[in-house]
FITOR-975261 format. One record per residue (C-alpha): x, y, z negated; residue in one letter; residue number from 1. Coordinates in Angstrom, 2 decimals. Layout:
{{X,Y,Z},'A',NUM}
...
This chain:
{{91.72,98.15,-123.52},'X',1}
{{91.02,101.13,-121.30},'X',2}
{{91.13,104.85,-122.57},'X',3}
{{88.07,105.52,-121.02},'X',4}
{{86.22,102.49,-122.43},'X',5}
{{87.64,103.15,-125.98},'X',6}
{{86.18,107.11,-125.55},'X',7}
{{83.28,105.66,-124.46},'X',8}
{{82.56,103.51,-127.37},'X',9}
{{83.65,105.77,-129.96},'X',10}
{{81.02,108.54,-128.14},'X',11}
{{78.35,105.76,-128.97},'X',12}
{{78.80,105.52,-132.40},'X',13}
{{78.82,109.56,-132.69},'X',14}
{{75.55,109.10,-130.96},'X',15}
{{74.12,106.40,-133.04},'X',16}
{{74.90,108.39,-136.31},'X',17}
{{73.68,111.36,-134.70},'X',18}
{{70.29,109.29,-134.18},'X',19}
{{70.48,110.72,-130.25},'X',20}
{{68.24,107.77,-128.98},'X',21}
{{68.61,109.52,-125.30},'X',22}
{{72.44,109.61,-125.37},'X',23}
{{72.05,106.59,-126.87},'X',24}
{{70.45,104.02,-124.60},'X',25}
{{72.55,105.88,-121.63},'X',26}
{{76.09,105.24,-123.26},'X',27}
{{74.55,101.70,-124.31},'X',28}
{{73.36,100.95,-120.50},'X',29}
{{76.63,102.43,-119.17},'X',30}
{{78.53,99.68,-121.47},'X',31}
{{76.24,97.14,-120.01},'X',32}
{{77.43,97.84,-116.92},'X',33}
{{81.01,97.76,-117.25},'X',34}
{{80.86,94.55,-119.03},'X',35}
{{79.18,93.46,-115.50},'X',36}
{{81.57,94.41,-113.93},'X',37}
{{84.42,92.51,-116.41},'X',38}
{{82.32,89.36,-116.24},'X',39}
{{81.68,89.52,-112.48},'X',40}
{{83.83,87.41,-110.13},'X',41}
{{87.43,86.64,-111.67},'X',42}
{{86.93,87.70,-115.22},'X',43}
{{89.08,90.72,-116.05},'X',44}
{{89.49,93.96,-118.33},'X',45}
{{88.16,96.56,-116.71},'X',46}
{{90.86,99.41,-115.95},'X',47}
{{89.81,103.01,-116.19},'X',48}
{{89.47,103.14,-112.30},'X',49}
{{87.20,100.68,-112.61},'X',50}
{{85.39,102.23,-114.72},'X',51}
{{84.51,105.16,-112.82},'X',52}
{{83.75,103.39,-110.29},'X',53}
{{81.18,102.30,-112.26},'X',54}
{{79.89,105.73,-113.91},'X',55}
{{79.46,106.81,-110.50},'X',56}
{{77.34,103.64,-109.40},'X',57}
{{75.39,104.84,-111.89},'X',58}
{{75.35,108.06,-111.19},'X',59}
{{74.33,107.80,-107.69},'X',60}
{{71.98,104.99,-109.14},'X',61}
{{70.21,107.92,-111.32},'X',62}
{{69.78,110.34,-108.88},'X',63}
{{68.44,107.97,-106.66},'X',64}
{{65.96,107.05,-108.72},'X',65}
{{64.97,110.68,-109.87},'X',66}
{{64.61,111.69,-106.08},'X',67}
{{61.87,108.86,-105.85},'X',68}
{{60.07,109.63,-109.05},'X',69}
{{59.95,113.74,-107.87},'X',70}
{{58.88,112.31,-104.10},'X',71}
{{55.86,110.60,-106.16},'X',72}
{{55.13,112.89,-108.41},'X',73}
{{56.34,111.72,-111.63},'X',74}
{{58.64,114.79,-113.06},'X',75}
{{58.81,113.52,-116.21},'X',76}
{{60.33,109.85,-115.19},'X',77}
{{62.88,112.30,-112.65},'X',78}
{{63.73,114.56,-115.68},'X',79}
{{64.99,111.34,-117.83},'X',80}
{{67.02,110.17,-115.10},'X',81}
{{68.60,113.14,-114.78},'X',82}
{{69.29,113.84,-118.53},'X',83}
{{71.04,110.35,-118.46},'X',84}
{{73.29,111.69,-114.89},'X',85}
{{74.07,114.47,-117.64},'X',86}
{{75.73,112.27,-120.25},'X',87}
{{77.51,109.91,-117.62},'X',88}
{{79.18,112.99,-115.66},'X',89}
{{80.70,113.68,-119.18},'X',90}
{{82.84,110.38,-118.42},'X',91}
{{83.69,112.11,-115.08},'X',92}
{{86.87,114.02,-114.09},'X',93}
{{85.80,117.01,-112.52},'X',94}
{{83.97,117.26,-109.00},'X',95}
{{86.06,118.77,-106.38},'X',96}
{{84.80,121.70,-104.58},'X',97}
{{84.03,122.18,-100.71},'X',98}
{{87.60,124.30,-100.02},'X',99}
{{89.24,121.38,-101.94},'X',100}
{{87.27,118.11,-100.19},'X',101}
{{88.35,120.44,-96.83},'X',102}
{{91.66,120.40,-97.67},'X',103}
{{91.78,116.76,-99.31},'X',104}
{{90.06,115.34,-95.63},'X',105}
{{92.81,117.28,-93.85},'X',106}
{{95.74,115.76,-95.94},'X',107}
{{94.31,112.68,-95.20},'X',108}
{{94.04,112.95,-91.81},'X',109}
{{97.64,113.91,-91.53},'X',110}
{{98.67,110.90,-93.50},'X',111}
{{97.02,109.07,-91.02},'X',112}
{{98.24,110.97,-87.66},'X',113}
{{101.46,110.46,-89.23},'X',114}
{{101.70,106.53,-89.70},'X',115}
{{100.41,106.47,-86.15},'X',116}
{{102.92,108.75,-84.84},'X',117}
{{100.52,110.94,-83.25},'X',118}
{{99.38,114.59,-83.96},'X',119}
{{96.60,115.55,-86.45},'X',120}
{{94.47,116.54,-83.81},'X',121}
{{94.39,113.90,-81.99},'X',122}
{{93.29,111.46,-84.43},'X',123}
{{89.45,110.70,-83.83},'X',124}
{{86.41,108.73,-85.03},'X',125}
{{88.04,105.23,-83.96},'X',126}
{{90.40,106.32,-87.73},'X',127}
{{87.50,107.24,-89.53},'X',128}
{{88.39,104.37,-91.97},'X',129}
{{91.94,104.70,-92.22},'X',130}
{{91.44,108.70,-93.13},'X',131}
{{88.63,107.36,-95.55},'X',132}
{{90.63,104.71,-96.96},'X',133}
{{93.68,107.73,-97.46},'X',134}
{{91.03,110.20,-98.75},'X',135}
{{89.28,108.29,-101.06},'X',136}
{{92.85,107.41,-102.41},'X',137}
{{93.56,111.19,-103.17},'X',138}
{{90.18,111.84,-104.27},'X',139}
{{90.09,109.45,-107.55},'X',140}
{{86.40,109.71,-107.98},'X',141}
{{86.96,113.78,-107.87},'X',142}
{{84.67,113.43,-105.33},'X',143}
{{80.97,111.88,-103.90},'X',144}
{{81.52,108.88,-101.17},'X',145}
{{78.96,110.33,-99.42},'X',146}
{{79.80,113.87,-99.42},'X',147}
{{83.83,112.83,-98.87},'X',148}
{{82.51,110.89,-95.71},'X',149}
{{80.07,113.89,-94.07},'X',150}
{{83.38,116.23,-94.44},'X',151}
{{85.72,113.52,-92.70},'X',152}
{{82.96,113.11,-89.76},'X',153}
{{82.84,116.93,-89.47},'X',154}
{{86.21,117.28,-89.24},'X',155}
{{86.95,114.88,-86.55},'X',156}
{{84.17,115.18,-84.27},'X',157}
């Protein structure tokens, strides 16, 4: 069994004794969802990549969700979403910063200049995949999909 998973579990019980009903249900959903994921397709044990693949499917899932309920009005439904983004980031290695996604995207996109034998300027939007594929590689989940993509389009357009 995973590292991650076993943390994960133990943090519930903590939680249960604690009576933290919030912390709770959000560990108990988050376990929900990575047995999904073990039960879905081939079944498997889930590794710890796979499991933050997950937290952040959830994460992104949360946030989502809270920028809906604040569009409509509904604060209080946004601020429980976000309480429960709280507790999953816990499960998260740290979030990379805009000097360090810069510098991961241009790693990346010498990686990729260098398979194809060309220079690192000259590699262009038709790579966008291959420099994604490299960065998200490096990244490890350090990092938002979204925001990892917006700095590889900026940097080769």
């Amino acid at each position: 069994m995973s590292e991650l998973k076993d943390k994960i579990r133990a943090d519930l019980k903590t939680a249960m004794l604690a009576k933290d009903k919030a912390r709770t249900g959000t560990i108990r959903m988050l376990l929900a969802a990575i047995q999904g994921e073990e039960t879905t397709g081939v079944k498997h044990e889930a590794t710890d990549e796979d499991i933050l693949k997950v937290i952040a499917r959830e994460i992104k899932k949360r946030r989502e969700s809270a920028q809906i309920y604040t569009d409509n009005n509904r604060p209080e439904l946004a601020e429980t979403e976000l309480a429960e983004v709280a507790v999953l980031e816990e499960y998260q290695p740290a979030q990379l910063d805009d000097s360090a996604v810069a510098s991961l995207v241009d790693d990346a996109v010498a990686t990729v200049a260098a398979e194809a034998g060309i220079e690192p300027g000259e590699v262009s939007m038709k790579q966008m995949g291959q420099v994604m594929k490299a960065a998200t590689a490096a990244a490890a989940g350090q990092v938002d999909g979204k925001r990892l993509s917006t700095a590889v389009r900026a940097k080769l357009a």
